[in-house]
PAMI-737524 format. One record per residue: x, y, z of N, C-alpha, C in turn. Coordinates in nm, 2 decimals. Each point is the difference from the previous one (the first is absolute). Layout:
<nodes>
    n_x    n_y    n_z   ca_x   ca_y   ca_z    c_x    c_y    c_z
      X      Y      Z      X      Y      Z      X      Y      Z
...
</nodes>
This chain:
<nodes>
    n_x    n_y    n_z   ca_x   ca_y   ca_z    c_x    c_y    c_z
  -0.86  -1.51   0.19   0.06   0.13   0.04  -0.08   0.11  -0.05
  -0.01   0.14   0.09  -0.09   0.06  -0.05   0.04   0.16  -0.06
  -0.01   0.05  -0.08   0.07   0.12  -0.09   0.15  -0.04  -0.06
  -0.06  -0.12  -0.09   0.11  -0.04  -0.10  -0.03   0.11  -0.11
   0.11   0.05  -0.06  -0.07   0.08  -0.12   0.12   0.01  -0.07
   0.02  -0.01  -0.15   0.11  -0.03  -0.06  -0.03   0.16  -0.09
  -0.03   0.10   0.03  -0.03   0.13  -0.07   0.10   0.12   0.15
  -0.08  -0.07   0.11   0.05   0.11   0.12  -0.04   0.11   0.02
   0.07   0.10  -0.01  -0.05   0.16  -0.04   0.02   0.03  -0.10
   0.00  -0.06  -0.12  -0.06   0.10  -0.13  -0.12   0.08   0.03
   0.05   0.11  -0.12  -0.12   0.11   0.00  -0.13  -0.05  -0.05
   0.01  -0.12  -0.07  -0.13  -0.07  -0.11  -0.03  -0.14   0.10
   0.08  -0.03   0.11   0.01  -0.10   0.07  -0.17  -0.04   0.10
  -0.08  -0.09  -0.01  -0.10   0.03   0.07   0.01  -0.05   0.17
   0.14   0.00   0.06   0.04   0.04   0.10   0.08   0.08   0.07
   0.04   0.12  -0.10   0.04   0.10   0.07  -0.03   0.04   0.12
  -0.13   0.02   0.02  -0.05   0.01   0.12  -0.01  -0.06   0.12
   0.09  -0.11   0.00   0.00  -0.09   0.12   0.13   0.07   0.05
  -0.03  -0.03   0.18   0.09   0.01   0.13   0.13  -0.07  -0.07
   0.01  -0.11   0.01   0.13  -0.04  -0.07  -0.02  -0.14  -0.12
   0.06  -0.05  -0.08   0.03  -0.08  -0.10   0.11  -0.09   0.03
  -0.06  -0.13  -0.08   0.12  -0.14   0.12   0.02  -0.01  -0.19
   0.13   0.00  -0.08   0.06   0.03  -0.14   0.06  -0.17   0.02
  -0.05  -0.09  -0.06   0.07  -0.12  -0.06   0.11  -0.05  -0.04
   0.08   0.11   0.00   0.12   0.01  -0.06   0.12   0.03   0.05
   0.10   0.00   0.00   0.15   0.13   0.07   0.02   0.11  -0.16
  -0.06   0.01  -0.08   0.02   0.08  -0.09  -0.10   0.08  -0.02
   0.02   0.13   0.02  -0.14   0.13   0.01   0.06   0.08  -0.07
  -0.08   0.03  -0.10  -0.02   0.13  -0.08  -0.10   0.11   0.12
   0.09   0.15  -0.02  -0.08   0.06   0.02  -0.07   0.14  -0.12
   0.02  -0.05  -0.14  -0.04   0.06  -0.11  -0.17   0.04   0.05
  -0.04   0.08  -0.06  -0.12   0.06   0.00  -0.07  -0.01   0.18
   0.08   0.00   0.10  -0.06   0.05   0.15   0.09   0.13   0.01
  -0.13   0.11   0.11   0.04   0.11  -0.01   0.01   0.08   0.13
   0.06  -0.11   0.06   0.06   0.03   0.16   0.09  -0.11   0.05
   0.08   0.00   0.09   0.12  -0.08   0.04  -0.09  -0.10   0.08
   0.09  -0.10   0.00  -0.10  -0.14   0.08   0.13  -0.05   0.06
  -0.01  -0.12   0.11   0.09   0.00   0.10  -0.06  -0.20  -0.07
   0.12  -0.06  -0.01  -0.01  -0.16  -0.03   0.09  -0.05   0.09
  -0.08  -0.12   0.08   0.09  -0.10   0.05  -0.02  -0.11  -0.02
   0.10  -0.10  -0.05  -0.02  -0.12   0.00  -0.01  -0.10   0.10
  -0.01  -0.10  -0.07  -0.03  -0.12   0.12   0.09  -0.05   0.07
   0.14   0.03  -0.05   0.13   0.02   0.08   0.03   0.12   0.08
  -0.06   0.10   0.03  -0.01   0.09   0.05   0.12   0.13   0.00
   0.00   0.01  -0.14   0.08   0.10  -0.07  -0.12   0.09  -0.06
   0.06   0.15   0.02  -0.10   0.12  -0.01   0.05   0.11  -0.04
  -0.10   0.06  -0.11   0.08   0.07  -0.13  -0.12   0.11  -0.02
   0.03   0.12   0.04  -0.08   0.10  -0.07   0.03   0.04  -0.14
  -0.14  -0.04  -0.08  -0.02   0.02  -0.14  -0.03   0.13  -0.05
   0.08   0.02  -0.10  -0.05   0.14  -0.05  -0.12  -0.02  -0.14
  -0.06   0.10  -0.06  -0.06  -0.05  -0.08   0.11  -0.01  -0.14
  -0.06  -0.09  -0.09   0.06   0.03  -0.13   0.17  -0.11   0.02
   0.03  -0.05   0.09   0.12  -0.08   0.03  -0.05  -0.13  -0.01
   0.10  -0.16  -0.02  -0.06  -0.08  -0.02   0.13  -0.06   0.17
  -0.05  -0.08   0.08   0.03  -0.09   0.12   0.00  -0.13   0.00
   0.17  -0.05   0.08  -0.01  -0.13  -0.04   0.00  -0.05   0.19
  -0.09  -0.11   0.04   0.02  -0.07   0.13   0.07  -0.08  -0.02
   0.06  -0.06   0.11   0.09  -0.12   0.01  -0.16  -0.14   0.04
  -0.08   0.12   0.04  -0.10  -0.16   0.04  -0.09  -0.01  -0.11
  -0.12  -0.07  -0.01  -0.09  -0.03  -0.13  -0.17   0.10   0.05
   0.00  -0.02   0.11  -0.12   0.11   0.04   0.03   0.14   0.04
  -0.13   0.11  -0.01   0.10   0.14   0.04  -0.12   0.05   0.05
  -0.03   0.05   0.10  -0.13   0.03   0.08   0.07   0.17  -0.03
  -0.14   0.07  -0.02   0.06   0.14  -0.04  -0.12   0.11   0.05
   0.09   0.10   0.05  -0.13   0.11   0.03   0.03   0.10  -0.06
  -0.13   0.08  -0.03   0.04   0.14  -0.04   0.03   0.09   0.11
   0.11   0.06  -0.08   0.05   0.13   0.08  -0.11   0.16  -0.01
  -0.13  -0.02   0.02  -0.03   0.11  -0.02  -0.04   0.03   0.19
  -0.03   0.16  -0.04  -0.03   0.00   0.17  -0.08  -0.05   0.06
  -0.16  -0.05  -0.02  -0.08  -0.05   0.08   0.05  -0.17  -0.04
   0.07  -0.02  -0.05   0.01  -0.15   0.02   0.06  -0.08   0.09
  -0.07  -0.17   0.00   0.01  -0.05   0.14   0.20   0.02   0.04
   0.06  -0.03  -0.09   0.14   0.04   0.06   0.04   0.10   0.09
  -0.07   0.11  -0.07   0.06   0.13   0.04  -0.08   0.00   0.10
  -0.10   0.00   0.09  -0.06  -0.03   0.12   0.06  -0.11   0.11
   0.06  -0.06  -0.04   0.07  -0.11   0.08   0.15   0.09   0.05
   0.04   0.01  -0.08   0.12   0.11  -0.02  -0.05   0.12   0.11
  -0.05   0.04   0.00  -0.09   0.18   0.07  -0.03  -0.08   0.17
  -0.06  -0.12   0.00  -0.04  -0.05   0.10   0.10  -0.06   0.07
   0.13  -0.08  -0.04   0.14  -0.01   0.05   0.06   0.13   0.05
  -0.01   0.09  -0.11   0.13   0.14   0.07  -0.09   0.02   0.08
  -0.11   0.02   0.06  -0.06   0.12   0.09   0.01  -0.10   0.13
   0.00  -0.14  -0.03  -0.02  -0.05   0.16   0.16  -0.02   0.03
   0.09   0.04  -0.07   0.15  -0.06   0.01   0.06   0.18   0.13
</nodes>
């Protein structure tokens, strides 16, 4: 599987910079990230993260994007409302 990363968006994380992050876990810290991120698990429950709060999934994987503006989320998002 490809952008496993057990860091995510930490600020010290050496994938912050990725489009999105597949989290190993249903338990996400979001201590030291410094924008809101959007997590869904592999049961498909979906939870906007804030920074500095810690998140619990009911599933064991959590595919997650950042919420910043040029990210792939928020493009997918911009590209739904305008063709709706």
């Amino acid at each position: 599987m490809k952008n496993i990363s057990t860091t995510g968006y930490k600020r010290n994380s050496k994938h912050k910079n990725r489009p999105y992050n597949i989290i190993p876990s249903g338990k996400i810290t979001m201590k030291d990230v410094d924008f809101n991120v959007v997590g869904i698990d592999n049961l498909g429950n979906k939870k906007i993260m804030k920074p500095g709060n810690n998140y619990t999934f009911p599933g064991d994987v959590v595919l997650e994007f950042p919420l910043k503006k040029q990210s792939l989320y928020n493009r997918i998002l911009i590209k739904k409302n305008k063709s709706s």
